[in-house]
C-alpha positions as CSV (number, residue, x, y, z in Angstrom):
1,X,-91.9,33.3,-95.5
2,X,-93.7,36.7,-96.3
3,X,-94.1,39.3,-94.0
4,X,-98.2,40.9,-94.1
5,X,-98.5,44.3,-93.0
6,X,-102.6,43.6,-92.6
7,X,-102.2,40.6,-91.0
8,X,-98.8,42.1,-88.4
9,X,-101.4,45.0,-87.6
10,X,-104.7,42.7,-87.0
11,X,-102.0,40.7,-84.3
12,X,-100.4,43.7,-82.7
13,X,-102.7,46.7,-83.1
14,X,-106.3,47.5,-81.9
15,X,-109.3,46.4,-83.9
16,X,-110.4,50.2,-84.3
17,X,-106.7,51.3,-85.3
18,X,-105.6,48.1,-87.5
19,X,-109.2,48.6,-89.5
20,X,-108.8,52.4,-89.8
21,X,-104.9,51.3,-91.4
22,X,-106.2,48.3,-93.6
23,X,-106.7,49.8,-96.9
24,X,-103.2,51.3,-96.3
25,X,-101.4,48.3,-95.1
26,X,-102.7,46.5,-97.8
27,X,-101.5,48.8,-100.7
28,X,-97.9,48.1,-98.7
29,X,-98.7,44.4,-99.1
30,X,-99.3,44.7,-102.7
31,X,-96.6,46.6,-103.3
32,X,-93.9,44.2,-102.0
33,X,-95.7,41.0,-103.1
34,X,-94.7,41.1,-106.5
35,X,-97.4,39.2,-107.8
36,X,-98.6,42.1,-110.0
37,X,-96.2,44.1,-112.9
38,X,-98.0,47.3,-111.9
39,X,-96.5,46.3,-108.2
40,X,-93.1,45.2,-109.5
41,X,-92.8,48.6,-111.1
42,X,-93.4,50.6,-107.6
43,X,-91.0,48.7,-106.3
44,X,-88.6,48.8,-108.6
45,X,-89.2,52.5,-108.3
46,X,-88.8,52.4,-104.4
47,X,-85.8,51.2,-104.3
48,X,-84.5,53.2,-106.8
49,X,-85.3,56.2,-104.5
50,X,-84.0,54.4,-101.5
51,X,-80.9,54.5,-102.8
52,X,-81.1,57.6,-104.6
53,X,-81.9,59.4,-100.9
54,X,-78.5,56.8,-99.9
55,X,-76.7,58.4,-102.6
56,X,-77.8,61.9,-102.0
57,X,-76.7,61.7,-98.7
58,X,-72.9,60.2,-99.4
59,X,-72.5,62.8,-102.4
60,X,-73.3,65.8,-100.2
61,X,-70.7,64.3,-97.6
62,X,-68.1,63.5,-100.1
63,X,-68.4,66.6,-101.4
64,X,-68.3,68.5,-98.4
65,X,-65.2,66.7,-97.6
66,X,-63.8,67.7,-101.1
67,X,-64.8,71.5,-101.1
68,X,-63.5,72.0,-97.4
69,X,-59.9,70.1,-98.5
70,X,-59.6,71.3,-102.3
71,X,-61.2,75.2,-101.3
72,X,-63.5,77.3,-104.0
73,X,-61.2,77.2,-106.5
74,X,-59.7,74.0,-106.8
75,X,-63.1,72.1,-106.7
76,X,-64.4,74.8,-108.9
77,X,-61.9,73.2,-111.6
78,X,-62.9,69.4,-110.5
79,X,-66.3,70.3,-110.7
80,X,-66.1,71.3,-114.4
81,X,-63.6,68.5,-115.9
82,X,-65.5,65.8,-114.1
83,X,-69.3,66.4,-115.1
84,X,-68.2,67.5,-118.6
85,X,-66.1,63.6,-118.4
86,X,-69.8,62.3,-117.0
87,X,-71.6,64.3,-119.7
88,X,-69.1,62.8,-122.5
89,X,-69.2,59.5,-121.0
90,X,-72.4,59.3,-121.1
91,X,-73.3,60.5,-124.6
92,X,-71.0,58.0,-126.0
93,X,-73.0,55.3,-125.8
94,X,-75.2,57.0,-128.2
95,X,-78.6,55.1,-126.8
96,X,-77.5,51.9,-126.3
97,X,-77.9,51.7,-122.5
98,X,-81.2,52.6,-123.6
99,X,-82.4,50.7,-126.2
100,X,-81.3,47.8,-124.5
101,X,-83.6,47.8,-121.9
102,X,-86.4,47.8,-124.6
103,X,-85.1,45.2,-126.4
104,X,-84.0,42.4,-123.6
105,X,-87.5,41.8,-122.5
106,X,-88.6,41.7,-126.1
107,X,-86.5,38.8,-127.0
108,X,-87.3,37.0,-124.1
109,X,-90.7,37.2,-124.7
110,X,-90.2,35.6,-127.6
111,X,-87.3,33.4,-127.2
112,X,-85.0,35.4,-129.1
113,X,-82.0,33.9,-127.5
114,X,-79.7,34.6,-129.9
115,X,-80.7,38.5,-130.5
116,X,-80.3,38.7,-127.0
117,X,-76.8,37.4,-126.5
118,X,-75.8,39.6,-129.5
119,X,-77.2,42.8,-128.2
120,X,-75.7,42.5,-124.5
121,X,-72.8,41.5,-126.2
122,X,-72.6,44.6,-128.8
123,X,-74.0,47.3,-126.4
124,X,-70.7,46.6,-124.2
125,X,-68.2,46.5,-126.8
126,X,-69.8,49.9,-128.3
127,X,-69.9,51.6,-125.5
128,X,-65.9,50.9,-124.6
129,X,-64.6,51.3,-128.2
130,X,-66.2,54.5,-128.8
131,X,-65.4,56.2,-125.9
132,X,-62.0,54.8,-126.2
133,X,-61.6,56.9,-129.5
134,X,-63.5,60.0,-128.2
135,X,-61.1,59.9,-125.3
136,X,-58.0,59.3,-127.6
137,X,-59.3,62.4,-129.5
138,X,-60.9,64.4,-126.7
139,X,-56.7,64.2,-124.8
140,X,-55.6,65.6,-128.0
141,X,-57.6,68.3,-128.9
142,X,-57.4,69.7,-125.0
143,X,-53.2,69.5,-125.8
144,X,-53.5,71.0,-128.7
145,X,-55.6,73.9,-128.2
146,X,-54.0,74.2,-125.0
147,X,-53.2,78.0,-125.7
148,X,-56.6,79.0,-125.8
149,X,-58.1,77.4,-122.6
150,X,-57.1,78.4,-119.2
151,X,-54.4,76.6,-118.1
152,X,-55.5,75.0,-114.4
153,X,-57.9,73.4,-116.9
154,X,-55.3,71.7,-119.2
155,X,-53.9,68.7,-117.1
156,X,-57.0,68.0,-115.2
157,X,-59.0,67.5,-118.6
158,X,-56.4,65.3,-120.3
159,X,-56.5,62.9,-117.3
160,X,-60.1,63.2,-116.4
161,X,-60.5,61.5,-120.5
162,X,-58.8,58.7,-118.8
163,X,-62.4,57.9,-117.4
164,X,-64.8,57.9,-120.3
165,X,-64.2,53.7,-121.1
166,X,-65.3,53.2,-117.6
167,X,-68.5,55.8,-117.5
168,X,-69.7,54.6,-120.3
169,X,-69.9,51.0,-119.8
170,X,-71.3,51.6,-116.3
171,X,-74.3,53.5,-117.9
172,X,-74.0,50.5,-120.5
173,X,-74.4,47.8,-117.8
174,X,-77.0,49.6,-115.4
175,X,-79.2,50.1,-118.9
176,X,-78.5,46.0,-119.6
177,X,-79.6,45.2,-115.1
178,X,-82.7,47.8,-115.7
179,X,-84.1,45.5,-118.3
180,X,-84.3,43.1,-116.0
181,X,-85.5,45.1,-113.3
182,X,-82.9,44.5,-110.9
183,X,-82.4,47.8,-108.9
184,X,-80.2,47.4,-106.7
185,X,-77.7,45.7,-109.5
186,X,-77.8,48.7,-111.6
187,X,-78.0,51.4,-109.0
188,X,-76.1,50.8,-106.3
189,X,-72.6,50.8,-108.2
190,X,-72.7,54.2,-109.5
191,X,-74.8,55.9,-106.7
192,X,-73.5,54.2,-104.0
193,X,-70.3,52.3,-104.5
194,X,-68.5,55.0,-106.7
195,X,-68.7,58.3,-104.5
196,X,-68.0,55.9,-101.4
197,X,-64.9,54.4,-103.2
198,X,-64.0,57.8,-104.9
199,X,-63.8,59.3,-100.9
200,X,-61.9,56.4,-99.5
201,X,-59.0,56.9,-102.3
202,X,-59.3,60.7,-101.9
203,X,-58.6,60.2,-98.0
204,X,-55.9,57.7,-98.1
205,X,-54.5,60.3,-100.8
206,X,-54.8,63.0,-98.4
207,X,-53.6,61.3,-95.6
208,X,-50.5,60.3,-97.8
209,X,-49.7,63.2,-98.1
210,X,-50.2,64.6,-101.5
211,X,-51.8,68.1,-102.0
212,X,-55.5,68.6,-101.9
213,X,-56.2,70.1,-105.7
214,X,-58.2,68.8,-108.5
215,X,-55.6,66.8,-109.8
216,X,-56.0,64.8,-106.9
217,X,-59.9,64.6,-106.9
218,X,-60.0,63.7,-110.9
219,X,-57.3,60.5,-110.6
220,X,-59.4,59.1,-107.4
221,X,-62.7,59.6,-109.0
222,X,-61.0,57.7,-111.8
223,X,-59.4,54.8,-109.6
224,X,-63.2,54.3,-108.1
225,X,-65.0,54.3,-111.5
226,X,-62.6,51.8,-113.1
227,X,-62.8,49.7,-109.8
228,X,-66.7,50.0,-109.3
229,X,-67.2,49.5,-113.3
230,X,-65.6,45.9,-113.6
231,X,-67.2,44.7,-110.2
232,X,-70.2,45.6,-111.9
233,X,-69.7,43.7,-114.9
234,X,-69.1,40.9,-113.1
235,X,-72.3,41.0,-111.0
236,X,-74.1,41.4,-114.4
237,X,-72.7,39.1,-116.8
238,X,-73.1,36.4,-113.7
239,X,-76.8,37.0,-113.2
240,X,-77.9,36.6,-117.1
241,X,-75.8,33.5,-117.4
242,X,-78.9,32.6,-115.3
243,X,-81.3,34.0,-117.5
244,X,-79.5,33.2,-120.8
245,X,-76.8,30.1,-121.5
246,X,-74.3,30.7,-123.6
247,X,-74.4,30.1,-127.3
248,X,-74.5,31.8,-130.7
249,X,-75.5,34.9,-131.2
250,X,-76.9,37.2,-134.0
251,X,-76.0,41.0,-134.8
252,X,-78.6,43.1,-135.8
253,X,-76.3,46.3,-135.6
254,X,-78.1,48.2,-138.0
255,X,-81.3,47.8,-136.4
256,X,-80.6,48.3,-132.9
257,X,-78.5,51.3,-134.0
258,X,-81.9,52.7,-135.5
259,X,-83.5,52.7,-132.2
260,X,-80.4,54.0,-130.5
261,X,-79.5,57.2,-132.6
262,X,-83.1,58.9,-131.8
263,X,-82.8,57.5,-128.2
264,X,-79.3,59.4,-128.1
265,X,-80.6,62.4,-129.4
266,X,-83.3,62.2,-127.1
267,X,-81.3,61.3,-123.7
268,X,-78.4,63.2,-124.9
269,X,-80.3,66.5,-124.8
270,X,-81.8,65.3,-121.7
271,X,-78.7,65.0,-120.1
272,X,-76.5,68.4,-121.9
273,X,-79.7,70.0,-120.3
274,X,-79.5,68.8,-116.8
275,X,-76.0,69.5,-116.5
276,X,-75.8,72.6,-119.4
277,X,-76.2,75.5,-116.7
278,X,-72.8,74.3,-115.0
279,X,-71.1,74.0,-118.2
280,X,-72.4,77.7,-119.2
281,X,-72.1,78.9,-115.6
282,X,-67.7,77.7,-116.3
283,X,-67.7,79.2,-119.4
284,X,-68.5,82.6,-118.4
285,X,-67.2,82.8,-114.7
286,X,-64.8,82.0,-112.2
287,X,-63.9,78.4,-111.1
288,X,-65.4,79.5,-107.5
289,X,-68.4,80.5,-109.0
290,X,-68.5,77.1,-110.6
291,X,-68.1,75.4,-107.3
292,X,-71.2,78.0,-105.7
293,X,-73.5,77.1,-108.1
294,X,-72.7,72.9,-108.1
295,X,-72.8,73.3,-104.8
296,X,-76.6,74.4,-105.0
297,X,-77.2,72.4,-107.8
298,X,-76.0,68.9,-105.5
299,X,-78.3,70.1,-103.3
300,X,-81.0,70.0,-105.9
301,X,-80.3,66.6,-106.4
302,X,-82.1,65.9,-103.0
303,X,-85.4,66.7,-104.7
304,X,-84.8,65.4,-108.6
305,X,-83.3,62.1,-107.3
306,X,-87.5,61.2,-107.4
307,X,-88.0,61.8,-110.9
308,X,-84.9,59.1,-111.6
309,X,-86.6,56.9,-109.1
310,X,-89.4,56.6,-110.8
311,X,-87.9,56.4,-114.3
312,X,-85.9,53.3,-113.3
313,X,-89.4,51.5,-112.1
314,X,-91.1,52.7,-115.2
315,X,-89.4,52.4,-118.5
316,X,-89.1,48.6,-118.7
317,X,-93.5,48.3,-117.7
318,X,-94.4,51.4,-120.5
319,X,-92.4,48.7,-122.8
320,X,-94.3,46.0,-122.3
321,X,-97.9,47.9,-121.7
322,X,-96.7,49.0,-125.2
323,X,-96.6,45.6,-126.5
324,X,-99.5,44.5,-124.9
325,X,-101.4,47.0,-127.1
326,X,-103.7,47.8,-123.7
327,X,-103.9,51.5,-124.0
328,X,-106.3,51.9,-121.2
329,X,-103.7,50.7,-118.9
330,X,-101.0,52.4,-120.1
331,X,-102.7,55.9,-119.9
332,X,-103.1,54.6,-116.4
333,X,-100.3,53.6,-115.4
334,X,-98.5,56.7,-116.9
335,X,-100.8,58.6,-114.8
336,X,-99.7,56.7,-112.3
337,X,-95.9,57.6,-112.6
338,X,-96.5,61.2,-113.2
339,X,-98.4,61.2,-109.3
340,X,-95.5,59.4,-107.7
341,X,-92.6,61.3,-109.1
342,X,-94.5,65.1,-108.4
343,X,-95.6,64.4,-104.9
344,X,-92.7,62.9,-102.9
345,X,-90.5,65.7,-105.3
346,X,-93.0,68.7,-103.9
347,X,-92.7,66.8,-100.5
348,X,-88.6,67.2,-101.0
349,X,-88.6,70.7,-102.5
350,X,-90.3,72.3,-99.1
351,X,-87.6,70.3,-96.6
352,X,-84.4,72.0,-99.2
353,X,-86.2,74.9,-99.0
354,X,-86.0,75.0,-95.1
355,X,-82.9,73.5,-95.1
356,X,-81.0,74.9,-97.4
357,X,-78.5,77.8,-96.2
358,X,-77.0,75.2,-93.2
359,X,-76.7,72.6,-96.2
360,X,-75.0,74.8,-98.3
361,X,-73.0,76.4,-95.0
362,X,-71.5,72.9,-94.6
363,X,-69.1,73.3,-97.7
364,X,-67.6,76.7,-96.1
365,X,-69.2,80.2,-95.7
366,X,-68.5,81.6,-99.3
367,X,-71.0,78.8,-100.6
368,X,-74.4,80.5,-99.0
369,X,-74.8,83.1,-101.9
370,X,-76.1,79.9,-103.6
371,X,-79.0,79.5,-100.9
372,X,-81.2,82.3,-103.0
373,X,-80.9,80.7,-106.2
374,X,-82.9,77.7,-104.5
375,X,-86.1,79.1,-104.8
376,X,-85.7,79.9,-108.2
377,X,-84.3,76.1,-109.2
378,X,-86.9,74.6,-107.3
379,X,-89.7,75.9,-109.1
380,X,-88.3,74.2,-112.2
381,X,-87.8,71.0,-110.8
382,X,-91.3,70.9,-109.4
383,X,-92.8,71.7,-112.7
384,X,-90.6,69.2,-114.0
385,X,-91.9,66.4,-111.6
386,X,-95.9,67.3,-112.3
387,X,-95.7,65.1,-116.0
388,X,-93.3,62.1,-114.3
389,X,-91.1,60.2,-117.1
390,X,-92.8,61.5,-120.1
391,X,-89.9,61.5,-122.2
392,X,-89.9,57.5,-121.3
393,X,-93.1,56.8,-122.4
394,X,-92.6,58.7,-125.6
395,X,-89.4,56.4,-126.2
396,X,-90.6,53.4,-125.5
397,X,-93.8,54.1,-127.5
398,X,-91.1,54.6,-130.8
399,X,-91.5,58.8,-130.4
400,X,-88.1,59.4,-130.3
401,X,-87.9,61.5,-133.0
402,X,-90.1,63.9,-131.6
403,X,-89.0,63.7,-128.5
404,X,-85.4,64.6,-129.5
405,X,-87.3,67.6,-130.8
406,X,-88.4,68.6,-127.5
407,X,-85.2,68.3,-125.5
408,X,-83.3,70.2,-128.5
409,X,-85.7,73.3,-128.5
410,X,-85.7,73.4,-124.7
411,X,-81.6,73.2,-124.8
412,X,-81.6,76.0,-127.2
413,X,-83.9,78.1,-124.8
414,X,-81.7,77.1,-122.0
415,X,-78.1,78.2,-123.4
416,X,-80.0,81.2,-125.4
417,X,-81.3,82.3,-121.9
418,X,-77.8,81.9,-119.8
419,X,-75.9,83.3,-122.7
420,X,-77.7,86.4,-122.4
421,X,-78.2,86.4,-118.3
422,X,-75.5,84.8,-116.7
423,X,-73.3,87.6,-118.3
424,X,-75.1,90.3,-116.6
425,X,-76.5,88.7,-113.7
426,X,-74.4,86.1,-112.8
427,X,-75.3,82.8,-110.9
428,X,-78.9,84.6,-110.5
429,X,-79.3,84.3,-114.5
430,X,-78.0,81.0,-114.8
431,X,-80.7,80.0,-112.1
432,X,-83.6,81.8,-114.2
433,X,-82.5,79.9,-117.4
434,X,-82.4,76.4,-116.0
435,X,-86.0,77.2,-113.8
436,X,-87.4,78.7,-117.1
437,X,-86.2,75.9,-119.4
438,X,-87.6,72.9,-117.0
439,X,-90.9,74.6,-116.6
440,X,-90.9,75.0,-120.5
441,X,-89.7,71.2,-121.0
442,X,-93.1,70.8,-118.9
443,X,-95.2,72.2,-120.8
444,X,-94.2,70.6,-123.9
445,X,-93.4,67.0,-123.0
446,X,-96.9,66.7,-122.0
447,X,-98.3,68.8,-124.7
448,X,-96.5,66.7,-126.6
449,X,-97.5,62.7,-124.8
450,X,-101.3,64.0,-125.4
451,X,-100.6,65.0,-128.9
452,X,-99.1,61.5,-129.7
453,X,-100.3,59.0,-127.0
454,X,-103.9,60.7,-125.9
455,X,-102.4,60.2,-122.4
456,X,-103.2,63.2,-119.7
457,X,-100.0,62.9,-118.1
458,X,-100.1,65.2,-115.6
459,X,-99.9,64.9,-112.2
460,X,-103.8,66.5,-111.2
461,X,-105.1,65.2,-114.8
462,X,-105.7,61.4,-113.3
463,X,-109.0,61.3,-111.5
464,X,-110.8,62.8,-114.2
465,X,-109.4,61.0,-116.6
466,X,-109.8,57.7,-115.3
467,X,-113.4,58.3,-114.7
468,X,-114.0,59.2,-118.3
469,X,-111.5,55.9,-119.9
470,X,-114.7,54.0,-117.5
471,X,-117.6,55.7,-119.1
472,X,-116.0,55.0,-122.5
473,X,-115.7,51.3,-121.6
């Protein structure tokens, strides 16, 4: 039996109050109804940020609890091996935990049963052989050119490639749950479940009685991915036997590669931009330095968690909108997005703001020089938030190509801009660079969606806009 806000309120509440909260209650009643895509999609995207704000909250505890065992310098080194293992991981799936989440609901909309065994099938088995050999080489290019790299960074790199298999079939499989729009099946695993699991190993580690370093960190971050990865694969193989029986199945590599390679380029800039100012920040300073600067950066996480939320919610309705060829309810709808990822994110950014030097005070005194380079960071991310998931739209609408372009010349202003300040001005130029590439990104992601789509998406471009798609109609 459902639960109604409106009808809890007109029980419970005065007639003055629960009339005064109607139009409100019932937007909530909407929302979790289901009975409409446009409210499946805000709830997809609500629980996505649910456990996003879950996740935010167990990562800064975990790694709390890491800096205050492993000290500056130690998680300084864990810090670097395991987001460049995360950034490899990732990237070698080359689209495919993308493109499958256009391409499930497509065949099921047209009983394409067969494409769509092949595809889940495929985007798996890609994603784990790949990696396999980019590990395989990654090992032996760190051994090799061990001379030349620092050594505390030697050992914890060669294991950490232990990892990629794992990371990249988890971004595999919560691509493959996404399609279906099952949050919790393709979130909770690697936001929740992972850190959680990668703590409890760490503990029992520590508790055993071996030595608090990054060595440590890397092989229990390892043990949790490998164990959180296959429990997920279980969930999600179980769940589309229900959708999908078993049977034949038809390979349309070539095809799906197509839409994957400009979807890698794409996400792949995406991501070597998020996660580029750390990279640059360890290649020019001091493993503590390293761990300062994630340790502002995590804390940033509190406020871009909402622009992921509302990703996850989004990309599988601008696919179908797309094939549903209504472009007046797209627009909308992206408008739509753009207002629920910049206000909760605004919203977010004032609390950090406030709260920021105890946060950062938590992980030990050395880690408040990061508290100033907050209000720069946050100033990108904001500007980031006002045009939602553009770079969504654009790839579910086929514009990957010129998305790709985007994220490449905003990459290229980003390590141009911490090549030249994070030399002279330390963690205060790396913080510049990364503000001044997301406000750039902006700019010309939604240059770029009104260019290509003749969709406003801006966060204070919907009213007006809406009222002139009425007058047109």
């Amino acid at each position: 039996m459902r639960i109604s806000a409106v009808k809890a309120a007109d029980r419970f509440l005065p007639d003055k109050l629960s009339r005064r909260l109607g139009p409100w209650l019932l937007r909530i009643d909407r929302l979790f109804d289901g009975s409409s895509e446009h409210a499946a999609a805000q709830r997809v995207s609500l629980i996505a940020f649910t456990i996003r704000i879950v996740s935010a909250a167990i990562a800064l505890v975990s790694q709390v609890i890491f800096a205050r065992w492993m000290g500056q310098f130690e998680y300084g080194i864990f810090v670097l091996v395991w987001v460049t293992v995360v950034i490899l991981g990732n990237l070698s799936c080359l689209g495919f935990q993308t493109s499958v989440i256009r391409f499930v609901p497509e065949y099921l909309e047209r009983g394409e049963l067969d494409h769509l065994r092949g595809i889940l099938l495929t985007s798996k088995l890609f994603a784990v052989g790949l990696t396999t050999c980019v590990a395989i080489v990654g090992a032996f290019g760190v051994y090799y050119f061990r001379n030349a790299i620092e050594s505390y960074y030697v050992a914890p790199f060669i294991i950490g490639f232990i990892c990629l298999p794992m990371i990249a079939l988890g971004d595999t499989l919560d691509g493959t749950a996404r399609s279906r729009s099952w949050a919790l099946v393709a979130l909770t695993p690697t936001y929740i479940i992972r850190p959680i699991l990668a703590l409890l190993v760490m503990t029992i580690a520590h508790a055993s009685g071996f030595a608090p370093t990054a060595m440590t960190a890397i092989v229990s971050a390892i043990i949790a991915t490998y164990m959180t990865t296959l429990m997920q694969l279980f969930v999600v193989n179980r769940r589309f036997r229900a959708v999908v029986s078993p049977g034949s199945r038809i390979i349309r590599f070539g095809e799906w590669f197509a839409v994957s390679l400009p979807i890698f380029l794409v996400e792949g800039f995406f991501f070597l931009l998020t996660n580029a100012d750390v990279l640059m920040v360890g290649r020019f300073l001091e493993p503590d330095k390293v761990a300062t600067y994630f340790a502002t950066v995590k804390l940033l996480a509190l406020v871009h968690f909402v622009y992921f939320s509302v990703k996850a919610g989004a990309a599988q309705r601008y696919s179908e909108l797309m094939h549903t060829h209504d472009h007046a309810q797209l627009a909308q709808f992206a408008r739509d997005t753009a207002r629920w990822t910049f206000w909760p994110s605004l919203a977010m950014a004032i609390i950090l703001l406030i709260l920021g030097k105890p946060l950062l005070l938590l992980f030990g005194a050395q880690f408040t020089d990061g508290y100033p380079l907050l209000f720069v960071l946050v100033v990108g991310v904001v500007a980031r938030a006002s045009v939602g998931p553009a770079e969504s739209l654009l790839n579910m609408a086929g514009k990957q190509k010129i998305c790709a372009s985007v994220y490449a010349l905003t990459l290229i202003v980003n390590i141009c801009l911490s090549i030249l300040l994070i030399p002279v001005y330390g963690l205060p130029g790396a913080a510049f660079a990364t503000a001044f590439s997301m406000v750039f990104e902006a700019v010309t992601l939604a240059l770029t969606v009104y260019s290509r789509l003749n969709i406003a998406m801006f966060v204070f471009a919907g009213r007006a806009r809406t009222g002139a798609a009425k007058e047109e109609v």
